[in-house]
N, C-alpha and C positions, 0 to 999 in steps of 0.2 A: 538494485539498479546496475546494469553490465551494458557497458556496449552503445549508450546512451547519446554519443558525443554531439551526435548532428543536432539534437534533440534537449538535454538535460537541462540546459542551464535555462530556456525558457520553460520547460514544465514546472522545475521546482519555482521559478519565480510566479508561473500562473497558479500553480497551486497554494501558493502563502498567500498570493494577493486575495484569491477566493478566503479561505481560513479569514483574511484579517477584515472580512468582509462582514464575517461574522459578530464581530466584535468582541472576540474571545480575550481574555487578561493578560493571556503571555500564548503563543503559539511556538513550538518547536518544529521544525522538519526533519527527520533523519532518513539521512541516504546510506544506506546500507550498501556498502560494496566488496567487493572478494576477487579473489582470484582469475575469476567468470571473464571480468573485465579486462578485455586485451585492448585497450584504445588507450582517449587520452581522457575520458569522463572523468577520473579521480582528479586528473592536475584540472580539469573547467572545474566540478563542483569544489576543492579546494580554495582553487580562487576567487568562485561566489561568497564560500564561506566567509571571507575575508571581509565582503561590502552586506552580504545578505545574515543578519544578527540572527536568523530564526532559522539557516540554518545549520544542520551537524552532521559532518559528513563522516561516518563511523568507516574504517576500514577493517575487516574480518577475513583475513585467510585462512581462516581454521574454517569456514563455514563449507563445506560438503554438499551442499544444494539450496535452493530457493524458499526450502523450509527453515533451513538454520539462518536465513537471512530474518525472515520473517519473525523468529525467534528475539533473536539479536535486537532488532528494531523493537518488539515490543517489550523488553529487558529494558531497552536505554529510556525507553517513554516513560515505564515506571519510576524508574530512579529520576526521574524529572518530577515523579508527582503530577501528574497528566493527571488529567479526570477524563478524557476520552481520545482513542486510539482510531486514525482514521486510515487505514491502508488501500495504497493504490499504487495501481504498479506502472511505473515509469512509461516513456517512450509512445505517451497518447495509446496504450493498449485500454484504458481507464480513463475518461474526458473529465479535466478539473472541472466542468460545469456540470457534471451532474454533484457536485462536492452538496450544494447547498440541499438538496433533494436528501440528504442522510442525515446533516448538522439541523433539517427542519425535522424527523421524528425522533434525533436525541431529544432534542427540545420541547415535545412532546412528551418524555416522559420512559423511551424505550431506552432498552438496557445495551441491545443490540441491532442494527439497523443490517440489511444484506441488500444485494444488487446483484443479478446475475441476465446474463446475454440471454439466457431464454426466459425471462419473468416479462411483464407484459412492459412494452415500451424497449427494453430490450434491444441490443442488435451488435453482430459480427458485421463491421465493414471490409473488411476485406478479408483475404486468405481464402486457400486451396479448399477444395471439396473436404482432402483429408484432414484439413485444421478443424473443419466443421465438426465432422466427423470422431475425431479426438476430442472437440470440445463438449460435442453432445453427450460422450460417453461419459466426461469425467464427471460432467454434472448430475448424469444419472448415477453415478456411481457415489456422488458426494451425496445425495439425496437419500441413496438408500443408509449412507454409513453415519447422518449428520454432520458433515463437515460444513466448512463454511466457502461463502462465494463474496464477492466482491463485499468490502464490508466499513461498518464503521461500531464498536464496539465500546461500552463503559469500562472504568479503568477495574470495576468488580469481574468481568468477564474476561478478558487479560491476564487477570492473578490468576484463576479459575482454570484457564488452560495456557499457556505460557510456560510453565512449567511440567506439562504432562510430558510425559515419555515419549508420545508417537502422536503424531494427526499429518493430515493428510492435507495438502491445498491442491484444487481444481482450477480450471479457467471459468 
């Protein structure tokens, strides 16, 4: 999360309240943030943290890009003993109501759940021809390498790669 200020403090609260919707045993949030962040998002989700118990607002300035964030965050989930890892990226780029749409086929029984802008139901609302553009490519290009896309994953798939050396994230 960088950059989030107009935005942050009501997504992470609509996103827990979705979560707690679930009726999960204990829910965590971690807000990964870095350097990235030139505003004032750290001192708002700071101050959440304070009234909001579920969430944790991790700060990393070692992190180098949006993959070591991604990293980081599912590092801290483990050491919680999460049993499922639901990633979404701030700033309404990711709508907390499709949340229940991924927690209904964990629930099912899948190990790994995905979501992407061009799978059916799908959709980019706004941005330039070239974001399309840039988005259509990375997703062909995650396609062909197996990477992953918008996702919610078991805490066996996490350990699995969380630790690999290289992967790649798309939009």
């Amino acid at each position: 999360m960088a950059n989030e200020d107009a935005t942050a403090v009501d997504f992470v609260n609509e996103v827990i309240a979705r979560c707690e919707a679930e009726g999960f045993n204990s829910i965590n949030f971690f807000a990964v943030l870095d350097k990235a962040c030139k505003d004032n998002t750290v001192e708002l989700l700071r101050q959440l943290e304070k009234k909001q118990l579920s969430l944790r607002v991790v700060w990393a300035p070692e992190n180098k890009g949006v993959v070591d964030a991604y990293v980081r965050g599912y590092r801290e989930a483990l050491a919680t003993g999460c049993d499922w890892i639901l990633e979404i990226d701030a700033g309404y780029s990711h709508q907390p109501s499709d949340i229940p749409q991924f927690f209904a086929r964990m629930k099912e029984g899948y190990a790994c759940v995905f979501g992407s802008r061009f799978c059916e139901g799908g959709r980019i609302e706004e941005g330039s021809f070239k974001r399309h553009v840039i988005s259509r490519g990375g997703t062909l290009l995650a396609k062909a390498s197996n990477c992953f896309h918008e996702r919610c994953y078991s805490k066996f798939w996490i350990e699995a790669f969380a630790h690999a050396a290289h992967f790649f994230r798309q939009k």
